[in-house]
Each structure stands twice: as C-alpha cells, then as structure tokens.
Wavefront OBJ file of the C-alpha trace (Angstrom):
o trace
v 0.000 0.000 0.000
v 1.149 3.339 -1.129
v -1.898 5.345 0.144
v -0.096 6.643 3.238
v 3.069 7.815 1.466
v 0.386 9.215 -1.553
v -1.923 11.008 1.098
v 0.812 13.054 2.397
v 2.467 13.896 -0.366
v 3.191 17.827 -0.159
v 1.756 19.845 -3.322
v 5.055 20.826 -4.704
v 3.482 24.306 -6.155
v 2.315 25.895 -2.938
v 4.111 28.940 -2.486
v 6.769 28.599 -5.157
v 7.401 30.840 -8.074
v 6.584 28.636 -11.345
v 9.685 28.703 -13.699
v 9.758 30.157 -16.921
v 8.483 26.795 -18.446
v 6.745 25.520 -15.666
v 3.362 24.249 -16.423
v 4.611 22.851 -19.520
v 7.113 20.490 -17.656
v 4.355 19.825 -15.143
v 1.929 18.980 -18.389
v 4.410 16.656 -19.720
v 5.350 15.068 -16.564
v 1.742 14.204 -16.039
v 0.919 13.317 -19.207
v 4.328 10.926 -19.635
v 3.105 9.493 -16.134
v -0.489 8.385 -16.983
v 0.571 7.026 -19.999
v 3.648 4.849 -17.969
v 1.865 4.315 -14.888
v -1.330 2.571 -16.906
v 0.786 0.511 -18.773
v 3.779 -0.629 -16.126
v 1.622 0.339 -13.095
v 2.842 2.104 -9.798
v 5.709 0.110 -8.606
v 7.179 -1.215 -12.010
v 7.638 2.280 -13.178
v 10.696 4.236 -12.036
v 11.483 8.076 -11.499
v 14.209 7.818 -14.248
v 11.368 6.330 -16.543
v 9.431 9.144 -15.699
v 11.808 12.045 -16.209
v 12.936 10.459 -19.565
v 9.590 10.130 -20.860
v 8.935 13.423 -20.519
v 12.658 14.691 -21.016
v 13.340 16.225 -17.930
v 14.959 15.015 -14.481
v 13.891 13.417 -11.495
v 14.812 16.836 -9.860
v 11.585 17.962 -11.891
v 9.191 15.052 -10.292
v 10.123 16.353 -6.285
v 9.682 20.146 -7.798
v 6.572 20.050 -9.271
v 4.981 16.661 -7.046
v 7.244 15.851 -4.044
v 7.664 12.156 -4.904
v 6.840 9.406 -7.323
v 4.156 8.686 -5.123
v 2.904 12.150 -5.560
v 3.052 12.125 -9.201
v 1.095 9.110 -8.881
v -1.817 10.807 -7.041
v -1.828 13.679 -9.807
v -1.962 10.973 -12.489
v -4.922 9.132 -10.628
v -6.905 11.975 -9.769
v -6.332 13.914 -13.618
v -9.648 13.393 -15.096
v -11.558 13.078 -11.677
v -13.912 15.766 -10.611
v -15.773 17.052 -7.644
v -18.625 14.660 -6.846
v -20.903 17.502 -5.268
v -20.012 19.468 -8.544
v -21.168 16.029 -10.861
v -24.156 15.562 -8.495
v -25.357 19.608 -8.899
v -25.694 18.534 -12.544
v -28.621 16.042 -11.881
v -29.981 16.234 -8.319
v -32.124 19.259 -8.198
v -35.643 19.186 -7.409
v -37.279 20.664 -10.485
v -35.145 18.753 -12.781
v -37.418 15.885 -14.545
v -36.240 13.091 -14.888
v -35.151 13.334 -18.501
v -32.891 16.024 -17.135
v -31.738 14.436 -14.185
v -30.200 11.869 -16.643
v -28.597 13.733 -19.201
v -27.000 16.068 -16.512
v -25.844 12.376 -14.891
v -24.807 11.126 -18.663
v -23.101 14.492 -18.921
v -20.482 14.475 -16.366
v -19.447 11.116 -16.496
v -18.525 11.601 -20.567
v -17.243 14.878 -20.009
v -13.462 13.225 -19.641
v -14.282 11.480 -22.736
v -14.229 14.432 -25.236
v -10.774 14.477 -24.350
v -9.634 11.789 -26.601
v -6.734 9.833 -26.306
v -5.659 10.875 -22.673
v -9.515 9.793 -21.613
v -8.520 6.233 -22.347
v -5.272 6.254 -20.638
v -6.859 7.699 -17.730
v -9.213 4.486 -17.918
v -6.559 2.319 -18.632
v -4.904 3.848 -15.073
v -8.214 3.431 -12.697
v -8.068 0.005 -14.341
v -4.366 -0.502 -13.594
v -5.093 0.648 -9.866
v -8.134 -1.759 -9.697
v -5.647 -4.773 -10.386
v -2.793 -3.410 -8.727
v -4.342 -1.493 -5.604
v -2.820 1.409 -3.386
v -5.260 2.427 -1.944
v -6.656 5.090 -3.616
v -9.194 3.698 -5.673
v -10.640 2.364 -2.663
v -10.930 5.667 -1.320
v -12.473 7.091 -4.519
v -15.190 4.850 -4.082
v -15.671 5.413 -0.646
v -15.652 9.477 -0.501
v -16.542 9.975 -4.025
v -18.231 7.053 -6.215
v -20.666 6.559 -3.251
v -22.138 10.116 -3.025
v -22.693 10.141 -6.493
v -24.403 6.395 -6.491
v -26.636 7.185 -3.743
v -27.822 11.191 -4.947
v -28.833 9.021 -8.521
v -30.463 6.882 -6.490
v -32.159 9.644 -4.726
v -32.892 10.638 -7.686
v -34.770 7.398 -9.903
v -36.806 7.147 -6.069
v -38.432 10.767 -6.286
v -39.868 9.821 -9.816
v -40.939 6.195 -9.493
v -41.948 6.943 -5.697
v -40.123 4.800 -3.953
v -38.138 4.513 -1.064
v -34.261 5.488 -1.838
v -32.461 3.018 -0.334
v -33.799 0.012 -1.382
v -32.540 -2.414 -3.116
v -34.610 -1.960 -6.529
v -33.191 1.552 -6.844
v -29.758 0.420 -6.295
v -30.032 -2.176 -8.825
v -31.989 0.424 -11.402
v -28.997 3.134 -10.428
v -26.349 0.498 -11.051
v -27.491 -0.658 -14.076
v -28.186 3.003 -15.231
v -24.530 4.076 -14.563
v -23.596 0.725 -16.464
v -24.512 2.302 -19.837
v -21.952 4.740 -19.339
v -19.034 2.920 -17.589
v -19.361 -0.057 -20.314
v -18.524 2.948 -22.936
v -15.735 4.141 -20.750
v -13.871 0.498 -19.949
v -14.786 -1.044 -23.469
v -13.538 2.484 -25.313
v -10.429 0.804 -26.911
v -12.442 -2.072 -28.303
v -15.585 0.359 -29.305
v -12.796 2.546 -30.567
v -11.101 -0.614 -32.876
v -15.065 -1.501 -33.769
v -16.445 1.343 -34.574
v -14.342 4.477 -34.088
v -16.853 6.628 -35.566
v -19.022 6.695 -32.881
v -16.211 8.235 -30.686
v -14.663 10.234 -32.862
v -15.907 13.868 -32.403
v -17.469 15.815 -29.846
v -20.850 15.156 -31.929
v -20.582 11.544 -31.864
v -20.244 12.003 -27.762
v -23.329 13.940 -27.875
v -25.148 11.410 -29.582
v -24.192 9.069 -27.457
v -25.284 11.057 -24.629
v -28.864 11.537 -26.095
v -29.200 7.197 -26.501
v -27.981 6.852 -22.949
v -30.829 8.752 -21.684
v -33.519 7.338 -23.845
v -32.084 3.781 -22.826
v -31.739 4.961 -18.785
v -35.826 6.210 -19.821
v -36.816 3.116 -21.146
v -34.925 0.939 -18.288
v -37.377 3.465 -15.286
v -40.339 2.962 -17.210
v -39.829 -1.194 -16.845
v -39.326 -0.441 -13.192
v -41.698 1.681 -12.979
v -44.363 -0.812 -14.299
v -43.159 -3.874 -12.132
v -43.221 -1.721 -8.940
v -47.183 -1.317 -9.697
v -47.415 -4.974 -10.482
v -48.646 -6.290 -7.374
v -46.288 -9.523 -6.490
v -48.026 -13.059 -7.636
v -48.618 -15.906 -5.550
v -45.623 -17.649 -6.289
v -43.482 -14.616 -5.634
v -44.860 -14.126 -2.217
v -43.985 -17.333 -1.100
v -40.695 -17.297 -2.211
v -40.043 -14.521 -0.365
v -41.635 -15.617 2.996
v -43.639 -14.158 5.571
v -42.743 -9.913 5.739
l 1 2 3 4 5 6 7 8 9 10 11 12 13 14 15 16 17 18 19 20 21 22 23 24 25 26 27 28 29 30 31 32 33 34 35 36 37 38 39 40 41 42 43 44 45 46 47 48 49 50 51 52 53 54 55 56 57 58 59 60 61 62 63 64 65 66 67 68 69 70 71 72 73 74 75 76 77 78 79 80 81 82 83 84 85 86 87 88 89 90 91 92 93 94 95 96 97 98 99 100 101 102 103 104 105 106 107 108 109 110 111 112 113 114 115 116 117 118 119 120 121 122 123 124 125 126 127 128 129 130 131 132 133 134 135 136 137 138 139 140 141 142 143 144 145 146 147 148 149 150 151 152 153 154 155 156 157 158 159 160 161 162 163 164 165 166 167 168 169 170 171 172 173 174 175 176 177 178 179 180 181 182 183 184 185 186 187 188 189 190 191 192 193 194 195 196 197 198 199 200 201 202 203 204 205 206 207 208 209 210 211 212 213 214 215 216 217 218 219 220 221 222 223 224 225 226 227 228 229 230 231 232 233 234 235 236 237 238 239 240
C-alpha cells in the first residue's frame, strides 16, 4: 500500500514561483506518467522512466509533485472531478427526470471528449483496480458513493419509492452501467467502430441514446413496482 506515502504527499506548487516553463514540464510530466503508470503500473515504473519520458529530471518530479508517489496521485486523480459538482448537474428538485439523466450522462462523458488521454486515464483506474494502493478504494468510498446514492435519490423521487432500497440500487447500477461499459470497453468500441467516438458530436449522440435507454430501463421499473407480487413470488419470499 502506497496510500499513506500518496496522502501526504506535499503539493510541490504551494508557495513557489513557477519557472519560466513551468506548467509545460508539469503537463508533460503528467501526461508521460499516466501514460507509464497505466501501462507498467505504480511500482514497475521508475522516477528515471518518468523524467525520460517526458525529457526532464527526477529533480523535476520532487519540484513540481514531491515524490513518485505524488506524481502518482496527480496521475490518478487527472480526469476526476468534484462529486458535489457532478451531483449539482442532476440532483435538483425541479429537474425531470429526462434532465436528471442527461445532466448524470453528462459528467461522467465529459473526460471522454478528451480523446486519447480519456482512455489512458481508464486504462490507469483500471491498472489501480488490479494493482491497488489504496486510492481507488478511497475514490469509491468518498466519491463514487455520493454520487451512487444522490442518482439513487434521484430514480426514487420519480418512481416513488423509497431510496435506499434495493430496486433503486439495482436500477442506479445498471443506469450508470450504460456509461461505464462505454468508458472500460472504449479501446475495443474505438477498434469496432471508431466513428461513434470520434468527435465531440458523436459524444453527444451518445449522450442523447444513454438517456432514452436509462428512460426506457425506469419505465420497466416503474411498471413492475405497480405490479402487485403473484402468488408464487410471495412465497418465495416468505412471511414480511
């Protein structure tokens, strides 16, 4: 585990004059390290790796990030946002629901307009999924798990249920699916058919299906929540 050193890593730019070509060295350190640290991962991938790949020095990496570790957490975090920012975009009261879901749809293919650096920022969460430090864990925990529960919040104001069952989970899960498949299959929808990711258009589009599909996916809950249960299905699941 990493998360410790990662956690406390000092932000290298507080209080220091840039240099004269500082946030370009700080872009391509970055940019080198997403790109090496999604591939190698974390501990496989070495300062001097680093530097070269973006043709500096390791002096650079404790300048501008403290540490490897720190350059790490920059890497991780690149393309993340704030979660009370994302949930602003579909949790508001007047919203329908239509609206609720693009604004939803929105933020998580925002990173995705990006092109190339989108996918090895995916490749990287994947990367830290296999090879943990710690802070995915803690992405899901402080951030993943607001957003998962104001959605579900969300799908229970318009079908009228209560928010923390386990049908709205499942309906919010399976909602948010649409969009992660996109964003973890993007290489092979990108080898398949890179037309439908090629321009900020095509994300659009795809933005406009994902809500008509999330739409379509409510109204079948919808319908089975006023279906009272048969006979079978109450004994199945036992006395209340």
């Amino acid at each position: 585990m990493i998360e410790k050193n990662i956690s406390h890593t000092p932000n290298a730019d507080d209080g220091r004059k840039p240099r004269s070509d500082g946030e370009q060295s700080r872009e391509r350190l970055l940019l080198s390290a997403i790109r090496l640290f999604a591939e190698q991962g974390y501990a496989k991938t070495s300062t001097r790796e680093l530097a070269q790949a973006a043709g500096t020095n390791a002096a650079a990496i404790r300048y501008y990030f403290g540490d490897k570790a720190g350059l790490y957490r920059a890497a991780f975090s690149h393309q993340l946002s704030n979660p009370q920012d994302n949930i602003a975009l579909y949790e508001q009261p007047h919203f329908t629901l239509r609206q609720s879901l693009e604004g939803f749809y929105a933020q998580l293919l925002a990173p995705m307009q990006q092109g190339e650096i989108a996918r090895d920022c995916m490749r990287l969460w994947c990367r830290e999924m296999l090879e943990p430090t710690g802070l995915w864990a803690r992405e899901v925990d402080q951030n993943i798990r607001a957003e998962h529960e104001a959605l579900t919040r969300v799908l229970a104001r318009h079908l009228g249920a209560p928010d923390n069952s386990d049908d709205m989970h499942r309906l919010a899960f399976s909602i948010a699916s649409l969009a992660l498949q996109h964003m973890v299959g993007a290489d092979v929808l990108h080898t398949l058919r890179p037309q439908l990711m090629e321009t900020p258009h095509a994300i659009d589009t795809w933005l406009a299906r994902m809500t008509d599909y999330a739409l379509a996916m409510t109204d079948v809950e919808r319908r089975r929540l006023a279906t009272p249960p048969s006979t079978t299905q109450r004994q199945a699941e036992g006395p209340a």
